[in-house]
C-alpha positions as CSV (number, residue, x, y, z in Angstrom):
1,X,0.0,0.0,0.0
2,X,1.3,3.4,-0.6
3,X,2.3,5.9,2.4
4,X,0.4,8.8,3.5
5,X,2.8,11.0,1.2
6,X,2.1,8.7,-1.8
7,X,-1.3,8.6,-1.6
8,X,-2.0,12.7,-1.1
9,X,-0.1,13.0,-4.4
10,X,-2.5,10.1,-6.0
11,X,-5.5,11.8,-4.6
12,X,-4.1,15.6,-5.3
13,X,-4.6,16.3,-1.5
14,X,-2.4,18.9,-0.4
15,X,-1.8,17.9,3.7
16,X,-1.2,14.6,5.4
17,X,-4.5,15.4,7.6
18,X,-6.6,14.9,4.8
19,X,-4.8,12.0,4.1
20,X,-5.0,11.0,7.7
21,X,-9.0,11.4,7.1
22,X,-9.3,9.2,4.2
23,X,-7.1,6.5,5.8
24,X,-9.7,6.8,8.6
25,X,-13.1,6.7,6.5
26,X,-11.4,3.6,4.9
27,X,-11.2,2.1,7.9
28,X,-14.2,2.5,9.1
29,X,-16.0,1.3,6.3
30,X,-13.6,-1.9,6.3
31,X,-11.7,-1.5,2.8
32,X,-8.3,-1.0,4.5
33,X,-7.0,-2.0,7.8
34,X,-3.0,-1.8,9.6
35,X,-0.4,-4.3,10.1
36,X,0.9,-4.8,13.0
37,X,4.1,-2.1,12.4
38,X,0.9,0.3,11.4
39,X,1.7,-0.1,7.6
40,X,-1.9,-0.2,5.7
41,X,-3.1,-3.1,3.8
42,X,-6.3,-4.4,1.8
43,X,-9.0,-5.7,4.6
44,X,-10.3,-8.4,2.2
45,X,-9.2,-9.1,-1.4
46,X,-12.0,-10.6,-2.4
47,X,-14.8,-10.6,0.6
48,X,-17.0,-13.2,1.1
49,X,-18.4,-15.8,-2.0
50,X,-21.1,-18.3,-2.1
51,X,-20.8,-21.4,-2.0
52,X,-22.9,-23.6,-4.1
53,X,-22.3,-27.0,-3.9
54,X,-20.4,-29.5,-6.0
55,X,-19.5,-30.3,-9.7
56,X,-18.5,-33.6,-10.7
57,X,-15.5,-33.9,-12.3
58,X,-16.0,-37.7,-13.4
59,X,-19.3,-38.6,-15.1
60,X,-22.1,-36.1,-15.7
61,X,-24.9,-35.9,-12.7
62,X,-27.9,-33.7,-12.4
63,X,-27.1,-30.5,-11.2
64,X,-28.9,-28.5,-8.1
65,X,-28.2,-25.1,-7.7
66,X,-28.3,-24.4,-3.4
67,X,-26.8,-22.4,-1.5
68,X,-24.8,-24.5,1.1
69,X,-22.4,-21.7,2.5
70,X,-20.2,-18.8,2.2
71,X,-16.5,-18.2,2.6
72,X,-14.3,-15.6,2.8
73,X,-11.5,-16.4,0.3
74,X,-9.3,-14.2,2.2
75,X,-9.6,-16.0,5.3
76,X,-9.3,-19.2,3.8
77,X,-6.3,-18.7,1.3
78,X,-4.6,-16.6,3.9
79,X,-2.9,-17.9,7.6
80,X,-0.3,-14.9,7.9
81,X,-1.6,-12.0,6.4
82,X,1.6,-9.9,7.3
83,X,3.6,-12.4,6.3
84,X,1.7,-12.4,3.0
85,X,2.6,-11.5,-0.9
86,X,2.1,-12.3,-4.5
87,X,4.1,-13.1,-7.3
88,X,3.7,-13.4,-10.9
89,X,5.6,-16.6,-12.2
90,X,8.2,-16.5,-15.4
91,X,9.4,-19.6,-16.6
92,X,8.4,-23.0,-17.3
93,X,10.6,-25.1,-14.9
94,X,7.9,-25.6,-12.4
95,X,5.3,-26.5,-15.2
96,X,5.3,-30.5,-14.0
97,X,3.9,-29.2,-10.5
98,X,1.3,-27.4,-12.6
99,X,2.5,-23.6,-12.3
100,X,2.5,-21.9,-15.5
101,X,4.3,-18.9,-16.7
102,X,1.6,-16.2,-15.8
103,X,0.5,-18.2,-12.7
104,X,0.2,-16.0,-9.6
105,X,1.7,-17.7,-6.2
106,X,0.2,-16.8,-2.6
107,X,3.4,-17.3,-0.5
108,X,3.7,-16.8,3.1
109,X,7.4,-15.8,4.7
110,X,8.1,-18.4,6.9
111,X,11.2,-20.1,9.1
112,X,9.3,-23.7,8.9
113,X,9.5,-25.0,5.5
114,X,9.7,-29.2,5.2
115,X,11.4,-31.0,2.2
116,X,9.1,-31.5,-0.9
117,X,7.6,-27.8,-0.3
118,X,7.6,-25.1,-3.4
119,X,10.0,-22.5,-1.8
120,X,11.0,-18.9,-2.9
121,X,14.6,-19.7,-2.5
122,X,18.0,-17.3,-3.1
123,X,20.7,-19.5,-4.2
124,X,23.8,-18.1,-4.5
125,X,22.7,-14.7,-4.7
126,X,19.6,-15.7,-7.1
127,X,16.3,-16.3,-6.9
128,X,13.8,-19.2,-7.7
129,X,10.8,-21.0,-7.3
130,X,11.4,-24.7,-6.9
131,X,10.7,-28.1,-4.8
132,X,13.1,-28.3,-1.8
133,X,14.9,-31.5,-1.7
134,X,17.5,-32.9,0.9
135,X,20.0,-35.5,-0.4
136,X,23.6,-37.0,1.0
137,X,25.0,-32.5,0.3
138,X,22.0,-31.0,2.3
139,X,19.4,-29.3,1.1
140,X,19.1,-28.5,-2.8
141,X,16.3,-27.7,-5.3
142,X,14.4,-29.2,-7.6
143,X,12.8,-28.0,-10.6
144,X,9.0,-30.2,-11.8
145,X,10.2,-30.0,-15.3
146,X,13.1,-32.3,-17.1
147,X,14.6,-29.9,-18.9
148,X,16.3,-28.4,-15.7
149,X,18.9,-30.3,-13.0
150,X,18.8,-29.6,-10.1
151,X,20.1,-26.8,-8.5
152,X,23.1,-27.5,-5.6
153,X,23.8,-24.3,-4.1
154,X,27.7,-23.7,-4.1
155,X,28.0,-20.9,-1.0
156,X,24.4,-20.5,0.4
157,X,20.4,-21.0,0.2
158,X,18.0,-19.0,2.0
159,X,14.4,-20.5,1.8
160,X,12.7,-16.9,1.7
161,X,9.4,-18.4,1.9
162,X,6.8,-21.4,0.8
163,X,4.4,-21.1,-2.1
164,X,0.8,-21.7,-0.4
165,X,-1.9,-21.2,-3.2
166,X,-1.7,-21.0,-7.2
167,X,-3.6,-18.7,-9.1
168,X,-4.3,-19.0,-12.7
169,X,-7.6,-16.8,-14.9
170,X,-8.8,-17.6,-17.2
């Protein structure tokens, strides 16, 4: 989210109080909220969506429209909202695992990772998306396509965080 300067020159406001007064009404009426360092972010991406039932994915059945629930996407996509972020995917060497180039990932920053998670990694001062792997050398990556080996880091790899949810539209 932008700061209080960034947004008065979006908005063409002229003081930080009027920012400060926006900020406020968008509280209020539950668009925005604060981190816990005070930073704002989005209250709710996407709010809440019905739920209808289920679609079979096998042989054709008749279909009844009825409303069984709701969920809040945000809520259920989303364990660590401050720990939190999205990126858009480039390449194809995670195309086995079904990620596409275009793909958006939901990842979360995290210290507890497990071999055979997706990971944002740095290795060797670059960064990836792959499988996380542990072999006889320690811990190395893995891409989910054949045209890449794997990747054995030669100085260091820093598991920045674990891909949580795939996103593709279409």
């Amino acid at each position: 989210m932008p700061t209080y300067s960034e947004i008065a020159k979006i908005v063409g406001f002229r003081s930080k109080n009027a920012v400060f007064r926006l900020v406020k009404r968008l509280e209020k009426e539950k668009f925005i909220e604060k981190d816990s360092s005070g930073r704002l972010i989005p209250k709710s991406l996407y709010g809440d969506v019905r739920v209808l039932g289920l679609v079979e994915a096998g042989f054709p059945s008749p279909a009844e429209e009825e409303l069984s629930d709701s969920m809040n996407l945000d809520e259920w996509l989303i364990e660590n909202k401050d720990a939190t972020y999205m990126l858009t995917v480039k390449g194809d060497s995670m195309y086995d695992a079904g990620i596409r180039e275009g793909d958006v990932v939901l990842v979360e920053r995290t210290e507890k990772y497990k071999e055979g998670s997706i990971v944002i990694a740095e290795v060797d001062g670059q960064w990836t998306m792959k499988y996380l792997r542990k072999g006889g050398r320690g811990y190395f990556l893995e891409a989910a396509n054949r045209k890449y080996k794997p990747i054995y880091p030669e100085e260091e790899l820093n598991i920045a965080a674990v891909v949580k949810v795939v996103i593709r539209k279409y």
